[in-house]
DSSP file (Angstrom, degrees, kcal/mol; ACC not computed):
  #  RESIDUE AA STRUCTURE BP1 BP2  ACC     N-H-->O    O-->H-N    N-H-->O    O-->H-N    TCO  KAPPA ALPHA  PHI   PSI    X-CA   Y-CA   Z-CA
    1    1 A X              0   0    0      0, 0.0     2,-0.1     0, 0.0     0, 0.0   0.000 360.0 360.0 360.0 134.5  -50.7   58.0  -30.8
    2    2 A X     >  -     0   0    0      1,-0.1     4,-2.6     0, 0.0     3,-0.3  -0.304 360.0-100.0 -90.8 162.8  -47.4   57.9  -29.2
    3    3 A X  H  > S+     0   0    0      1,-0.3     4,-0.7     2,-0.2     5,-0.1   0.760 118.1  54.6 -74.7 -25.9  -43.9   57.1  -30.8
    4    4 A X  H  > S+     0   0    0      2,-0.2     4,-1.5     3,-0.2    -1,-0.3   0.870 113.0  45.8 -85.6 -30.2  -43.5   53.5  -29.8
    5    5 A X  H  > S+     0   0    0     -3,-0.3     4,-2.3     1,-0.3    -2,-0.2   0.914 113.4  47.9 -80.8 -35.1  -47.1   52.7  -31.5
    6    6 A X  H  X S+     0   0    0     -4,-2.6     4,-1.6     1,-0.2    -1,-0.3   0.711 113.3  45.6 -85.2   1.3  -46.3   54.5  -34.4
    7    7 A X  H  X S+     0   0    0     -4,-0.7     4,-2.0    -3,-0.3    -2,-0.2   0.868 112.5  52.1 -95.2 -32.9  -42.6   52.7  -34.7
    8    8 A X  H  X S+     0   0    0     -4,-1.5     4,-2.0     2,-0.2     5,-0.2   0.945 111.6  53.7 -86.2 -43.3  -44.4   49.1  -33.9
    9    9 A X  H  X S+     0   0    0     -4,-2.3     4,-2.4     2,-0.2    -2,-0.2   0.970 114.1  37.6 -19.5 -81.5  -46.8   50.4  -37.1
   10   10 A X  H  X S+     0   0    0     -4,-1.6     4,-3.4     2,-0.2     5,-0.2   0.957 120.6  45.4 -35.9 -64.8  -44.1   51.0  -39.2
   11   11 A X  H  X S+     0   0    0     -4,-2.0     4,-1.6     1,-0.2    -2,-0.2   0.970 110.0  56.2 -38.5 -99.5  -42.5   48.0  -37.9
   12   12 A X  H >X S+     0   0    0     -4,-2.0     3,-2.9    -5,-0.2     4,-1.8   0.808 111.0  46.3  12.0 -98.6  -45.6   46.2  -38.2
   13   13 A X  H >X S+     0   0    0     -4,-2.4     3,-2.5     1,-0.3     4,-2.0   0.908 103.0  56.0 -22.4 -86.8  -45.7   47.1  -41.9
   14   14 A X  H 3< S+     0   0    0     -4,-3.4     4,-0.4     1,-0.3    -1,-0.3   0.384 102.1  53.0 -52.2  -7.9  -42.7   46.5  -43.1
   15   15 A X  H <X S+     0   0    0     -3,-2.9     4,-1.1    -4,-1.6    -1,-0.3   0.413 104.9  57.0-118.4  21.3  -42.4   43.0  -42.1
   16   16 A X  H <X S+     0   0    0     -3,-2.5     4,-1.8    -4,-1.8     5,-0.2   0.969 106.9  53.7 -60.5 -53.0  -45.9   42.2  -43.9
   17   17 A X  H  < S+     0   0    0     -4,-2.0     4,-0.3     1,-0.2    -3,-0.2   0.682 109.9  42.9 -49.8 -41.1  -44.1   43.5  -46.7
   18   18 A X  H >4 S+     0   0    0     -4,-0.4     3,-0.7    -5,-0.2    -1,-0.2   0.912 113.7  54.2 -70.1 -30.6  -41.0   41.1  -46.3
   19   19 A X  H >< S+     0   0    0     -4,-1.1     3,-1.6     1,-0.2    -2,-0.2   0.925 109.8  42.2 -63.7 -48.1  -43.3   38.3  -45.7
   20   20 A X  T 3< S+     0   0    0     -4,-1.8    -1,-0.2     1,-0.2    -2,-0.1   0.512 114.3  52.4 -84.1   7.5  -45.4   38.7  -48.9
   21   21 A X  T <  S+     0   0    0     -3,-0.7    -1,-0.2    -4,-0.3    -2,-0.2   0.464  81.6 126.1-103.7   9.3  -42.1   39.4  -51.0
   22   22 A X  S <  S-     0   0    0     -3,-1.6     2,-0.2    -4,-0.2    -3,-0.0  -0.350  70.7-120.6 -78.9 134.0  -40.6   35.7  -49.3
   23   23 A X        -     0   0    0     -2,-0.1     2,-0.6    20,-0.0    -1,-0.1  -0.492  20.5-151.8 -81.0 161.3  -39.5   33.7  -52.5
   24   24 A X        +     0   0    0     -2,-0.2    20,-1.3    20,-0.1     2,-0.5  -0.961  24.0 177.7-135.2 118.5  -41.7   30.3  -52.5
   25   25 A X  B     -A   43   0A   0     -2,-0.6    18,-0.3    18,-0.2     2,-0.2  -0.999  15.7-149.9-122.4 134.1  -39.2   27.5  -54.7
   26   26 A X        -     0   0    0     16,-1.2     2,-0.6    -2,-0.5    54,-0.1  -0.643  37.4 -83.9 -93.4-170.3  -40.2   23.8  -55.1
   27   27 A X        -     0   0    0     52,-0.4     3,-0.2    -2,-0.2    -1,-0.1  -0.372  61.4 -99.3 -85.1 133.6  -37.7   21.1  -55.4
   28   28 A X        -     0   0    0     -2,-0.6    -1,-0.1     1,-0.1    13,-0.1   0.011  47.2 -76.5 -31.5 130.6  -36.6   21.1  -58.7
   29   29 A X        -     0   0    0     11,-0.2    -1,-0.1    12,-0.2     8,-0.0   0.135  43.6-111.7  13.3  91.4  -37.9   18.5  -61.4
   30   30 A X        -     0   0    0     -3,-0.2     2,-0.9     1,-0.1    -1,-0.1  -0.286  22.4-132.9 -57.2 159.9  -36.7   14.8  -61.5
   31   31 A X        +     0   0    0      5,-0.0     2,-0.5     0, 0.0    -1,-0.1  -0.932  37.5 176.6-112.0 112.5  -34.7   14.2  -64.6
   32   32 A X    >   -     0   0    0     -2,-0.9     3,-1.5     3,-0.3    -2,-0.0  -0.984  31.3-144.2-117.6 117.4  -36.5   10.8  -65.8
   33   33 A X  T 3  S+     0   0    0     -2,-0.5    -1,-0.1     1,-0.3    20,-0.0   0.799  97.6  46.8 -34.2 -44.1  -35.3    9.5  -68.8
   34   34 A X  T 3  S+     0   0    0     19,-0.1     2,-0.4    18,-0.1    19,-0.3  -0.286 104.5  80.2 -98.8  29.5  -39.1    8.2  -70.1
   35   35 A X    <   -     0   0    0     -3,-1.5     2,-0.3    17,-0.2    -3,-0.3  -0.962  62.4-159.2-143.8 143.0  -40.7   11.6  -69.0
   36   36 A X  E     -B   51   0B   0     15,-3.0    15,-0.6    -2,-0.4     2,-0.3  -0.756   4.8-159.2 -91.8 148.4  -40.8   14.9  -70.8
   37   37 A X  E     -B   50   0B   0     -2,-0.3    13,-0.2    13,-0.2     3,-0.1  -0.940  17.6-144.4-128.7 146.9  -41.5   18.4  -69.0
   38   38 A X  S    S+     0   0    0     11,-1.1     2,-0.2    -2,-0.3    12,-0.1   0.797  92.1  16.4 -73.0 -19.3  -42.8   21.8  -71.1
   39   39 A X        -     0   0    0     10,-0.4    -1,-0.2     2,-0.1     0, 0.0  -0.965  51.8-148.9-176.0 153.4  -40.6   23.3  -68.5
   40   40 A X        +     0   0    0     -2,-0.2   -11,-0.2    -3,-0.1     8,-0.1   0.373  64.0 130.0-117.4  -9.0  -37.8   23.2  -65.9
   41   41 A X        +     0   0    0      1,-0.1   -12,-0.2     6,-0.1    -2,-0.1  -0.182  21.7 162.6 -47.6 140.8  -39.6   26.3  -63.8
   42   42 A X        +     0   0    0    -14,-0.1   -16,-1.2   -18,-0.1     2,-0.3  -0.159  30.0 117.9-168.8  71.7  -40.2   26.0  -60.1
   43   43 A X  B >  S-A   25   0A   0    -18,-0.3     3,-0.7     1,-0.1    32,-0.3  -0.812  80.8 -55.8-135.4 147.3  -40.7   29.0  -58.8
   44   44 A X  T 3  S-     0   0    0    -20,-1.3    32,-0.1    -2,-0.3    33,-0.1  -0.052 118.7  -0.6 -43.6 108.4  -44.6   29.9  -57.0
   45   45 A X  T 3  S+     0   0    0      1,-0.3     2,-0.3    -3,-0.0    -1,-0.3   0.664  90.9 133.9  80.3  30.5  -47.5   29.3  -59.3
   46   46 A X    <   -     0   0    0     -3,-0.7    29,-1.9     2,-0.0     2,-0.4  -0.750  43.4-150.5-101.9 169.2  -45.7   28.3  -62.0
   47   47 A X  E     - C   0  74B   0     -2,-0.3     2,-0.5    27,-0.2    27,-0.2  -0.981   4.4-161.9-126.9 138.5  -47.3   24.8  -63.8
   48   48 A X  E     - C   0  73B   0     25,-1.1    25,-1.4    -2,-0.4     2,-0.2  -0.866   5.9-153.9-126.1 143.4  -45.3   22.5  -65.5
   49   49 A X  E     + C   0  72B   0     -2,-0.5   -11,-1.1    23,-0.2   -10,-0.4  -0.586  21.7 176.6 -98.0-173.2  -47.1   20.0  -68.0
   50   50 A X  E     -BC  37  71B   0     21,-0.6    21,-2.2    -2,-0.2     2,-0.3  -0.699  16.4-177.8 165.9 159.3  -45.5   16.3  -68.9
   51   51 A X  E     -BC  36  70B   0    -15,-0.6   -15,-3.0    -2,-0.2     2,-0.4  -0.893  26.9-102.8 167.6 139.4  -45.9   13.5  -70.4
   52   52 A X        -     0   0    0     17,-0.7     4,-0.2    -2,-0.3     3,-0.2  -0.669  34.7-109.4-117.2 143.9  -44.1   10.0  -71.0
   53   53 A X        -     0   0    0     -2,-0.4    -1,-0.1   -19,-0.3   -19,-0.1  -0.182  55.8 -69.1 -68.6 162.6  -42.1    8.7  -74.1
   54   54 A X  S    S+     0   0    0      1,-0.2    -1,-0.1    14,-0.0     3,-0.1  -0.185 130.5  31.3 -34.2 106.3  -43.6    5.8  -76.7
   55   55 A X  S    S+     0   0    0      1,-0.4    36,-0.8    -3,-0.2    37,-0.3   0.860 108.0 106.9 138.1  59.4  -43.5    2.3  -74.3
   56   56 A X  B     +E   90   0C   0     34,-0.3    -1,-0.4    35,-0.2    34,-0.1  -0.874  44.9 175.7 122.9 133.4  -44.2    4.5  -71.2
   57   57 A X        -     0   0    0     32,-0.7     2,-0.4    -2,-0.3     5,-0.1  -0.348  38.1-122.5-124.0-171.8  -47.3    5.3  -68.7
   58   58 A X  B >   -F   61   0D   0      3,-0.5     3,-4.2    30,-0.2     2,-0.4  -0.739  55.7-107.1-126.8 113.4  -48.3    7.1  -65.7
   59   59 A X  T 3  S+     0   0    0     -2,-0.4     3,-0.1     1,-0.2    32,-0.0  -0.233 112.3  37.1 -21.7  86.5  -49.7    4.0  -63.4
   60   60 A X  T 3  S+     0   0    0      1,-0.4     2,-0.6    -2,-0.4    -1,-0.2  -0.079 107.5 107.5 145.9 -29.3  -53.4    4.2  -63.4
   61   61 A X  B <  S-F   58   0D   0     -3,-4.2    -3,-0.5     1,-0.1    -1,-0.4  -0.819  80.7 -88.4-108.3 132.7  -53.3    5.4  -67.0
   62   62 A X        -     0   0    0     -2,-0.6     7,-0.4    -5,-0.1    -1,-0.1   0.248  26.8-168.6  16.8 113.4  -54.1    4.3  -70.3
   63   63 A X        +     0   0    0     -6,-0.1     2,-0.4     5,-0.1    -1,-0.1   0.017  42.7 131.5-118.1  13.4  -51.1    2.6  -71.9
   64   64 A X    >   -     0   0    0      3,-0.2     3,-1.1     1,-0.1     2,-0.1  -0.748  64.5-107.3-107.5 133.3  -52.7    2.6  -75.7
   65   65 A X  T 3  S+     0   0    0     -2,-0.4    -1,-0.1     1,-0.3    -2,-0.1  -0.167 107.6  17.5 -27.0  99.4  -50.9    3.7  -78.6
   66   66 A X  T 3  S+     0   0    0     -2,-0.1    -1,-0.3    -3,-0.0    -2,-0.1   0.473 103.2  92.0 118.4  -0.8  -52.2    6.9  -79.7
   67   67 A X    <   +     0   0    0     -3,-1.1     2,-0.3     2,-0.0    -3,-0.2  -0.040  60.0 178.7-129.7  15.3  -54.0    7.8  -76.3
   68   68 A X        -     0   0    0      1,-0.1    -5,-0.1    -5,-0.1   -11,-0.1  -0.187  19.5-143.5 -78.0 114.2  -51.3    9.6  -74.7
   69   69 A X        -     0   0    0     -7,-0.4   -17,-0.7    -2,-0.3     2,-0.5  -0.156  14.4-177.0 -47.3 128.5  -51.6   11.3  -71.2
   70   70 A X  E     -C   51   0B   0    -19,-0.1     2,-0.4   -21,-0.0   -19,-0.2  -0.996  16.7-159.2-135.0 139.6  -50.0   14.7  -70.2
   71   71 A X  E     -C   50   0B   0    -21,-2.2   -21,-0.6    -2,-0.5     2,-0.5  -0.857   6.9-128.2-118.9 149.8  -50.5   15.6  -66.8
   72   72 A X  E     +C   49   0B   0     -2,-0.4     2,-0.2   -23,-0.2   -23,-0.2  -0.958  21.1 174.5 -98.1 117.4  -50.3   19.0  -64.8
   73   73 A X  E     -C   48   0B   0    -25,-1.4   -25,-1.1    -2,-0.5     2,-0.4  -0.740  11.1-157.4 -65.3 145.3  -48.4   20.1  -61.6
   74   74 A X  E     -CD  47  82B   0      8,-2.1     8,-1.2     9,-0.5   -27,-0.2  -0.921  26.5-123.7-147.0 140.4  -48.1   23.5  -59.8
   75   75 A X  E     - D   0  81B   0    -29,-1.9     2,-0.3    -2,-0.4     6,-0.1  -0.253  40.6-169.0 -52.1 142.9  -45.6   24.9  -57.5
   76   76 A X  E >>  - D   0  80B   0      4,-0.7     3,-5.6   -31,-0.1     4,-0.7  -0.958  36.9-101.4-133.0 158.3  -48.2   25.9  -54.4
   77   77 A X  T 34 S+     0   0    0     -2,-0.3   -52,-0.1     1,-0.2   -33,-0.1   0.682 117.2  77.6 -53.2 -29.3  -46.9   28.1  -51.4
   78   78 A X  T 34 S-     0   0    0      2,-0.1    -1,-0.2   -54,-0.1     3,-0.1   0.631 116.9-114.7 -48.9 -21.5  -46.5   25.1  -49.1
   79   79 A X  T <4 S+     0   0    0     -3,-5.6   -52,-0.4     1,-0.3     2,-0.3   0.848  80.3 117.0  78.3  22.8  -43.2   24.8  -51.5
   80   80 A X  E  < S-D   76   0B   0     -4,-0.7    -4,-0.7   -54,-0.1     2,-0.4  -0.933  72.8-100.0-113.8 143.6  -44.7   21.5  -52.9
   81   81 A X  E     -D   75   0B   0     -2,-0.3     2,-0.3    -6,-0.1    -6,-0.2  -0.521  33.6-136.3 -90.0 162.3  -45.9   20.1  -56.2
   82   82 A X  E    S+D   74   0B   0     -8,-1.2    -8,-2.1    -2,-0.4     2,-0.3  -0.891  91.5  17.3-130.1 153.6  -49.3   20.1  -56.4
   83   83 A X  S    S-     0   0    0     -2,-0.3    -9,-0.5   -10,-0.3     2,-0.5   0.482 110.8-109.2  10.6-174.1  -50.6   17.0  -57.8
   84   84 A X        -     0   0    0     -2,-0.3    -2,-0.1   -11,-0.1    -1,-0.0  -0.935  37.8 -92.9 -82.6 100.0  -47.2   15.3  -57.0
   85   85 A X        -     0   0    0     -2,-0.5     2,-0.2    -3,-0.0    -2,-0.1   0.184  46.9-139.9 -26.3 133.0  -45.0   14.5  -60.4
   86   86 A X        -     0   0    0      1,-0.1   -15,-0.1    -3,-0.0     2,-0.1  -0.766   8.2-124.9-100.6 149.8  -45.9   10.9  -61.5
   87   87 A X        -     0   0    0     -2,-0.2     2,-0.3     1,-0.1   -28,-0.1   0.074  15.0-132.9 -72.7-172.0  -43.4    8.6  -62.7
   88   88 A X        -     0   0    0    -30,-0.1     2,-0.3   -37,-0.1   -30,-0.2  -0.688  25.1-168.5-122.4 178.9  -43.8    6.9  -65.9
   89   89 A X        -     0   0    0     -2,-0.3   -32,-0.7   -32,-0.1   -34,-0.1  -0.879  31.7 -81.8-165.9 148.8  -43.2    3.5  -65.7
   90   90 A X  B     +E   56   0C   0     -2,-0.3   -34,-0.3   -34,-0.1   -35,-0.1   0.121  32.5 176.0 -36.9 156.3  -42.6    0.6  -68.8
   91   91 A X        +     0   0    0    -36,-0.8     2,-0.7   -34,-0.1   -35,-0.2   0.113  55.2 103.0-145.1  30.5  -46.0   -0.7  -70.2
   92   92 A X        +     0   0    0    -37,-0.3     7,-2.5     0, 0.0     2,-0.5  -0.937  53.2 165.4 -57.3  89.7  -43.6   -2.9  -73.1
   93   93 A X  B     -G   98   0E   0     -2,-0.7     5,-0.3     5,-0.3   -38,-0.0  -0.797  39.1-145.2-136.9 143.7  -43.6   -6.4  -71.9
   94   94 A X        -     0   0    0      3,-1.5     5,-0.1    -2,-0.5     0, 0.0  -0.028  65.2 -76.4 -48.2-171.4  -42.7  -10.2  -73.0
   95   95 A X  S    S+     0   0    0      1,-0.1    -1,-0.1     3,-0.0     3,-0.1   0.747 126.5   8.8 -47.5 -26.8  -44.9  -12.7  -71.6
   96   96 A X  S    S+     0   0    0      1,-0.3     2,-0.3     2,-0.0    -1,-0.1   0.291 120.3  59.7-133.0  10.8  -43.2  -12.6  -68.1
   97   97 A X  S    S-     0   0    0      0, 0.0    -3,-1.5     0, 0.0    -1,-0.3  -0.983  76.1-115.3-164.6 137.2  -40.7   -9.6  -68.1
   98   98 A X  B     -G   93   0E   0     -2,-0.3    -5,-0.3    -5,-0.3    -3,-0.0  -0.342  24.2-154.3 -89.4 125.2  -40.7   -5.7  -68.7
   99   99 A X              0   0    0     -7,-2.5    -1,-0.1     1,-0.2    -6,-0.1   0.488 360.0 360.0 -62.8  -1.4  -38.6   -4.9  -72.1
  100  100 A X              0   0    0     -8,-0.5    -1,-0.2     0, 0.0   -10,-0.1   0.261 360.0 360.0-118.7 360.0  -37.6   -1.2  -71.1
């Protein structure tokens, strides 16, 4: 093997090694008043659970006292969360008009 194959080896090598040490961030949390997180982490594989305060929902989901949804996310290497954080949104209303 000749010196230029074994420096493109090396070479070679060493920028697998930077590639699989590349830090992987997703975008930070929302701060939602009506939603709780276990955790503010968002760094590569981490999972953050959460859950929405008393008059509060995830759209889709079950709004009944006592019945309360907590949902999971995880940072993935694409540097997204995976589901996507859900909003909470009021489920308190008058006859025609959201209280919250």
């Amino acid at each position: 093997m000749g010196v230029m194959q074994r420096v493109a080896r090396v070479c070679l090598r060493q920028l697998t090694s930077v590639m699989w040490l590349s830090v992987v961030y997703c975008p930070p949390l929302p701060y939602w008043s009506e939603t709780q997180f276990n955790s503010t982490n968002n760094d590569f594989l981490s999972v953050v659970t959460y859950w929405c305060n008393d008059g509060y929902a995830f759209k889709g989901y079950s709004s009944k006292p006592g019945n309360e949804t907590v949902l999971s996310s995880m940072c993935i290497a694409s540097k997204q969360w995976y589901p996507a954080v859900l909003d909470c949104q009021c489920t308190l209303r008058t006859i025609n008009q959201s209280i919250c």
